[in-house]
PAZAPA-4460 file (N, C-alpha, C; in steps of 0.05 Angstrom, whole numbers, plus 32768, in hexadecimal, padded with zeros to 4 digits):
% residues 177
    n_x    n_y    n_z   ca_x   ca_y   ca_z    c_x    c_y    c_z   seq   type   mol
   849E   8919   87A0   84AD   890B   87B4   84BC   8920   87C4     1      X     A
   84B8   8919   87E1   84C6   892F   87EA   84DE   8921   8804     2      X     A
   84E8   892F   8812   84FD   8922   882B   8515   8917   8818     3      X     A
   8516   891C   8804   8533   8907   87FF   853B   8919   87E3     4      X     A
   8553   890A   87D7   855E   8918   87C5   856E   88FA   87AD     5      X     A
   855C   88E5   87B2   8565   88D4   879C   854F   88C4   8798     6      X     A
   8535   88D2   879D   8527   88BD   8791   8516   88DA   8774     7      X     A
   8509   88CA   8764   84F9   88DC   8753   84E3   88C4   8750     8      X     A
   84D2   88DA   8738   84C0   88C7   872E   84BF   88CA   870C     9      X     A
   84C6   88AC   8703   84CE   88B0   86E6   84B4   88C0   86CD    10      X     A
   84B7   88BF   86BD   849C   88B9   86A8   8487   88AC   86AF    11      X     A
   848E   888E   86B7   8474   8879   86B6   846B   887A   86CF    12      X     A
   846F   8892   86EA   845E   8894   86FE   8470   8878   870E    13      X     A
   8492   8873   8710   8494   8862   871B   84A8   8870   8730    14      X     A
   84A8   8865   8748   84C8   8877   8755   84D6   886C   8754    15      X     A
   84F2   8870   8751   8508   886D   874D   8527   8878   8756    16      X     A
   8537   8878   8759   8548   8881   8769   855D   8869   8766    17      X     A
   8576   8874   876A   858D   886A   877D   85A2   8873   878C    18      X     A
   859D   886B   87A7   85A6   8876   87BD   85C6   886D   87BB    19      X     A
   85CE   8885   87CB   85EC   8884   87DC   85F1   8872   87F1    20      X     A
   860A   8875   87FF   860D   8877   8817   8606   887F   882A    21      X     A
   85FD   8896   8825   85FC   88B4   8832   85D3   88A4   8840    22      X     A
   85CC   8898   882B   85AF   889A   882A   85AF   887C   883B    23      X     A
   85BC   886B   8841   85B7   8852   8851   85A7   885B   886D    24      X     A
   8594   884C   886B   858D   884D   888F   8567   884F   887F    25      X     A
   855A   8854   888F   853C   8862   888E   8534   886E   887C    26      X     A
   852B   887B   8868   852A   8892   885B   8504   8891   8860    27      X     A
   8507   88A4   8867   84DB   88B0   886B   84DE   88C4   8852    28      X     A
   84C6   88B8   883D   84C3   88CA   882E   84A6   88CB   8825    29      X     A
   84A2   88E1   881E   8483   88E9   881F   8481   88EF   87FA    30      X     A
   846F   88E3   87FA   8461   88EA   87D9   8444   88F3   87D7    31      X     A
   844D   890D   87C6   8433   8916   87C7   8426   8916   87A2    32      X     A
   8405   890E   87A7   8401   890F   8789   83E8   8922   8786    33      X     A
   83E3   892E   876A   83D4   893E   8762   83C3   8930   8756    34      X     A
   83A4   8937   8757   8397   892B   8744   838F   8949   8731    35      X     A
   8383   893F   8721   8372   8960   870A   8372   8978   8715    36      X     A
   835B   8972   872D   8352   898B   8735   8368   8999   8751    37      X     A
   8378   8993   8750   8394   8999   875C   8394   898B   8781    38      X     A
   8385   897B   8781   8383   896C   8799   8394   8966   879A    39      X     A
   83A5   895A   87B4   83BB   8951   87C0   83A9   8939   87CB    40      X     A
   83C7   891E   87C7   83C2   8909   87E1   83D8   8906   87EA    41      X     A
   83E5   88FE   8802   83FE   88F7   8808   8401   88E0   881A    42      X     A
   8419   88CE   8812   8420   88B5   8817   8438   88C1   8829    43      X     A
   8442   88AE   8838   8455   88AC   8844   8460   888C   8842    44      X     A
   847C   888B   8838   8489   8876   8838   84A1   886D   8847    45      X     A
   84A4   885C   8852   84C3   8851   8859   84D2   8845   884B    46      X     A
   84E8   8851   8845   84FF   8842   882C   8518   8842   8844    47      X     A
   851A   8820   884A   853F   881B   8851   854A   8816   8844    48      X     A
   855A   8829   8845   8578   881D   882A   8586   8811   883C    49      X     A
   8590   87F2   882E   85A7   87E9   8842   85BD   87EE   8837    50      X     A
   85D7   87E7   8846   85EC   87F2   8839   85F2   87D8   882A    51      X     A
   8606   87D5   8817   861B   87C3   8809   8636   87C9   8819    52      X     A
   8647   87B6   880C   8661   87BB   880C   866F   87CF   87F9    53      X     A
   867C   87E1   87FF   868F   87E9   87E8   86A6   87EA   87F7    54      X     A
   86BB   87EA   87DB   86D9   87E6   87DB   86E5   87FA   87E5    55      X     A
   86F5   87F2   87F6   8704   880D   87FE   871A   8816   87E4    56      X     A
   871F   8830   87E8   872C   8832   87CD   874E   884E   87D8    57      X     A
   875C   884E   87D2   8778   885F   87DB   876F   8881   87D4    58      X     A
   8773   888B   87E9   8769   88AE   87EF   877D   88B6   87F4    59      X     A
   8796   88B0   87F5   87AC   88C2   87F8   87C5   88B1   87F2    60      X     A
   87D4   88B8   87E7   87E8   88AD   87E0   8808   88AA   87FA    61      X     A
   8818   888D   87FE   8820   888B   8814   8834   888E   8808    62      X     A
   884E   88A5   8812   8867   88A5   8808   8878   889D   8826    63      X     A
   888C   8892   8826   88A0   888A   883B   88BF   88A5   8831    64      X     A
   88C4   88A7   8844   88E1   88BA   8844   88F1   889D   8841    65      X     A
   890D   88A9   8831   891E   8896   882E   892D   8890   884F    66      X     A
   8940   887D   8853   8944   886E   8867   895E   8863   8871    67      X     A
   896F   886B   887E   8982   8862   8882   8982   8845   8892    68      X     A
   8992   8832   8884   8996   8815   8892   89A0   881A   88B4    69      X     A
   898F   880A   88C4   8995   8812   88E2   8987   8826   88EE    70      X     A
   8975   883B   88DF   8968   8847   88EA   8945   8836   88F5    71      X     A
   893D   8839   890B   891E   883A   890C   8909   8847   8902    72      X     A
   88F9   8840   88F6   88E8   8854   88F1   88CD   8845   88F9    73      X     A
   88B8   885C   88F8   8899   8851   8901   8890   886C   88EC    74      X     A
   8882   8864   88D7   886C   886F   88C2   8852   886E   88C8    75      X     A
   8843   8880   88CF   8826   887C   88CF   8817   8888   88B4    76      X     A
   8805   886F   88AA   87F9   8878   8898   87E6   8893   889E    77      X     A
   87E9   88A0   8883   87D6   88BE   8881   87BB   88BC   888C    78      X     A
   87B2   88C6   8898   878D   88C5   8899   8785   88C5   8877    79      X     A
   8773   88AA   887A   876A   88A8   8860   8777   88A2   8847    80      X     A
   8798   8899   8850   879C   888C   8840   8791   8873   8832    81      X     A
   877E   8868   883F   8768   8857   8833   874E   8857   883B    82      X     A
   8738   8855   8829   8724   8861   8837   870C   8848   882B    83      X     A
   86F5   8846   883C   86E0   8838   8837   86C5   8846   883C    84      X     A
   86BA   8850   8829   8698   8859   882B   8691   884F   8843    85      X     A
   8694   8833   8844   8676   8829   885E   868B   8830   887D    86      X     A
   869D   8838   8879   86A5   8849   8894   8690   885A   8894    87      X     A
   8683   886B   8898   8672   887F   8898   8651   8876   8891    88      X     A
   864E   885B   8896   8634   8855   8896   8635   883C   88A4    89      X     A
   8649   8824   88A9   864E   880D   88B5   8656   880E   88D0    90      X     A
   864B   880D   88ED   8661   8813   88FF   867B   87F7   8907    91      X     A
   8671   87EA   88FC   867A   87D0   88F6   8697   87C8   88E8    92      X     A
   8695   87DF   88D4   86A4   87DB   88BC   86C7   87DA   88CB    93      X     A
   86D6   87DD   88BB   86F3   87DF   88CA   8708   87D6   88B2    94      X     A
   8722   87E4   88AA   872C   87E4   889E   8746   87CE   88A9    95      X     A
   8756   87B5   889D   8772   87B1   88AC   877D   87AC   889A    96      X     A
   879D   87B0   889F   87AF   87B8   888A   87C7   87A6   8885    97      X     A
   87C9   87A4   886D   87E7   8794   886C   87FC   879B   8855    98      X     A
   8813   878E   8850   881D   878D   8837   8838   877A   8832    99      X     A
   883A   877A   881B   8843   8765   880A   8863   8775   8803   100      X     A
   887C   8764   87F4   8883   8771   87E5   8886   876E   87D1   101      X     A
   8886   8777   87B6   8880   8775   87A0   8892   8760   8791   102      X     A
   88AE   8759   879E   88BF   8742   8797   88C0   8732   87AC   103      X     A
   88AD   871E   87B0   889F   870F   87BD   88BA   86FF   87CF   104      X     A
   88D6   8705   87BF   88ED   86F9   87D1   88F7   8709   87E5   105      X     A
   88EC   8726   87E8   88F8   8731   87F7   88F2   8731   8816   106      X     A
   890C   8734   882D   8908   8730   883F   88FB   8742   884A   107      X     A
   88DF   873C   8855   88CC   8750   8869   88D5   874E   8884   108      X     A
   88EB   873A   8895   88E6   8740   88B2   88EB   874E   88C5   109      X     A
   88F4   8763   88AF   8903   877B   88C5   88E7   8796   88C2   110      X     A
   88D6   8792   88BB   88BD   879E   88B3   88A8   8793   88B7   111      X     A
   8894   87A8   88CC   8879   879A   88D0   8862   87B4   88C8   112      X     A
   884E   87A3   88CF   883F   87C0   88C5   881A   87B8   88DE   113      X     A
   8811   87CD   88E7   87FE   87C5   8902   87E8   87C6   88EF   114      X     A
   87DA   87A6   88F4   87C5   87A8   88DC   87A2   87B3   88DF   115      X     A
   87A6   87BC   88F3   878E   87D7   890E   8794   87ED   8900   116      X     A
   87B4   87F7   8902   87B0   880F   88FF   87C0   8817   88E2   117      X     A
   87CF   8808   88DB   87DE   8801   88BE   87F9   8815   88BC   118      X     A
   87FC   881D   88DF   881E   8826   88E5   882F   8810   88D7   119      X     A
   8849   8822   88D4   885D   880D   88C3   8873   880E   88D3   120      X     A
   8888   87F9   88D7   889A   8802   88EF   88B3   87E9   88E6   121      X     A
   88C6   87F0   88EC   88DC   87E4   88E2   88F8   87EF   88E7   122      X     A
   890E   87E1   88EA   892D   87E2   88EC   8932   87D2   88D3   123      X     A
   8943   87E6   88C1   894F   87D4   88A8   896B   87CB   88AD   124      X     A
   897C   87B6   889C   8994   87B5   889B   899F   87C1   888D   125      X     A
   89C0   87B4   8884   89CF   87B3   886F   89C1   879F   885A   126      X     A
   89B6   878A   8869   89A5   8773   884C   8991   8778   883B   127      X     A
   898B   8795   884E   8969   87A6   8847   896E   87BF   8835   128      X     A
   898B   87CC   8830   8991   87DD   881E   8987   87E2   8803   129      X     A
   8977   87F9   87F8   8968   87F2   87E5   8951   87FB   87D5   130      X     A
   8943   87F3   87C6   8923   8804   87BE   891B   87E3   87C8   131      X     A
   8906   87EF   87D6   88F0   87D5   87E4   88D6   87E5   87DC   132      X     A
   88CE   87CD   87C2   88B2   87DA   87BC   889C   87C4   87CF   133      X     A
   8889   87D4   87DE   8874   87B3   87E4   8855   87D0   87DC   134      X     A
   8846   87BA   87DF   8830   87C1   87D6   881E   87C4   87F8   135      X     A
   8808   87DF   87FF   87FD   87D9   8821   87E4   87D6   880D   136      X     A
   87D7   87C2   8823   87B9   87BB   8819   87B0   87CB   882F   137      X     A
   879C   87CE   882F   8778   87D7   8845   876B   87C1   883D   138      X     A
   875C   87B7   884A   8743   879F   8845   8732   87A0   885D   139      X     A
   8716   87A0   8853   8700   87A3   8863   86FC   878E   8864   140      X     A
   86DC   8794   887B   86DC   8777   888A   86CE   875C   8871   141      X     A
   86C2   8765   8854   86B7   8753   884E   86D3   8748   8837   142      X     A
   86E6   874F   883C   86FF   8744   8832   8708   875D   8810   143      X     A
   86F6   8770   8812   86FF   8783   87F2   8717   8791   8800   144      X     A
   8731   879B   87ED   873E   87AE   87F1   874A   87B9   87E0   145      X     A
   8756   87CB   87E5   8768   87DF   87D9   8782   87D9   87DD   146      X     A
   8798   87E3   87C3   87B0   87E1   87C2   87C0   87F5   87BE   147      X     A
   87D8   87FF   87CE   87E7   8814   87BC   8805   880A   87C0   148      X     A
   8813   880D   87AF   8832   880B   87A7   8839   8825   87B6   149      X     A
   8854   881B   87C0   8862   882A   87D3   887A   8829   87CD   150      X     A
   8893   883B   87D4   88B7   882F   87D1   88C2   8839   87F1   151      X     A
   88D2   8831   87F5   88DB   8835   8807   88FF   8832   87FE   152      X     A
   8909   8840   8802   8928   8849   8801   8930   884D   881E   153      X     A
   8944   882B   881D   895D   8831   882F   8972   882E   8826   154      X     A
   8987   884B   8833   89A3   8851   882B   89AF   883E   883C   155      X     A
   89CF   8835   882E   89DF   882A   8836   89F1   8842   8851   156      X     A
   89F5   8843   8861   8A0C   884C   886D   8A21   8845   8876   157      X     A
   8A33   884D   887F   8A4D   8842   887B   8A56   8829   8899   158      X     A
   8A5F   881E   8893   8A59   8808   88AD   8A78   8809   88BA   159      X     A
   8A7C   880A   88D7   8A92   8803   88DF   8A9D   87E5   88D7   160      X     A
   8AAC   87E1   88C8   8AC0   87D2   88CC   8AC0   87BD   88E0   161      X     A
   8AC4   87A0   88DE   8AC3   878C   88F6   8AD5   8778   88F1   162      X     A
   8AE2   876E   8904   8AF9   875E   8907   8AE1   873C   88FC   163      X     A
   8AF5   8733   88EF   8AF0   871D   88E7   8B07   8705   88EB   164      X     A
   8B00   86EC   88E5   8B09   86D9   88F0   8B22   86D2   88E2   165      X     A
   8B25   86E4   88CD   8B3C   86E6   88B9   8B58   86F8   88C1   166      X     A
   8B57   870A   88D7   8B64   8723   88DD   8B72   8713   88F2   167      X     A
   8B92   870C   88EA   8B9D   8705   88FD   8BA5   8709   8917   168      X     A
   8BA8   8700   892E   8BB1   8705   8951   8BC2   86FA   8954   169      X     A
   8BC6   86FA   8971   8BE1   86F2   8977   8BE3   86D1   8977   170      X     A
   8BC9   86C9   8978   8BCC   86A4   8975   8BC7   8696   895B   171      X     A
   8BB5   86AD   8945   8BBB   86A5   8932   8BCB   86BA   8916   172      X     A
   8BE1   86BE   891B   8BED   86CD   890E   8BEA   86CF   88F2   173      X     A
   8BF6   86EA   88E1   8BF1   86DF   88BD   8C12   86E8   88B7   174      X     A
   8C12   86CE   88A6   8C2F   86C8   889C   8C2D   86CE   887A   175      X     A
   8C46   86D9   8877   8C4C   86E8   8861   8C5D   86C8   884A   176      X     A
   8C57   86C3   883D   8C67   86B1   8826   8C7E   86C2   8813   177      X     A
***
């Protein structure tokens, strides 16, 4: 067997093989056989491999810098922080992104994340002070994905001071007993 690099031919004269990724599409492969007297015949075959699905699976690990409450930030995930084989054989294929947080009470609305490109972007509070663990998914188009745990640390900073409805004026004064 020649043109390729995953097929053989076992013991019982059978071919056999299993292909990659790499091998989806056409494969032309030519087999040639010997009889006794060292004659050659040669075949030519067409083998399509179609593709499957596979799971995308986490290629780089996503760390966030810690965070001061009140600041903006915009995170772009790493190249390849999640990755799917049939990118590179599907032109179809396409990764979109989301995530969760791991204490399902916590408030996400000051945090979004672009589920195209799986940028993360957000203004925290004082209510948001904290370790915020959430989990980012990847999910391809036939619904498999990948998961990775993340933390994110926002510092408290020091807040000006604000008049409240308790701080007496001149109409409603505070009297001493």
């Amino acid at each position: 067997i020649s043109n390729n690099n995953w097929l053989s031919i076992d013991d019982n004269n059978n071919i056999v093989g299993k292909p990659t990724n790499q091998d989806v599409g056409l494969n032309i492969v030519e087999i040639i056989a010997y009889d006794k007297f060292n004659q050659t015949a040669t075949q030519v075959i067409n083998i399509d491999v179609k593709n499957i699905n596979d799971s995308p699976y986490v290629d780089k690990d996503i760390q966030f810098n810690p965070l001061n409450q009140g600041d903006t930030f915009k995170y772009f995930l790493p190249n390849n922080a999640f990755y799917d084989p049939d990118l590179d054989v599907d032109t179809n294929e396409y990764l979109t992104y989301s995530f969760y947080a791991n204490d399902l009470s916590e408030d996400l609305s000051w945090i979004s994340i672009n589920t195209n490109t799986g940028s993360i972007e957000g203004t925290p509070t004082n209510s948001n002070v904290g370790l915020l663990d959430l989990k980012i998914r990847a999910t391809d188009q036939s619904g498999f994905f990948a998961e990775q745990d993340v933390s994110l640390q926002i510092n408290n900073i020091n807040d000006s001071p604000e008049r409240t409805e308790y701080l007496p004026t001149f109409n409603n004064p505070f009297e001493l007993n």
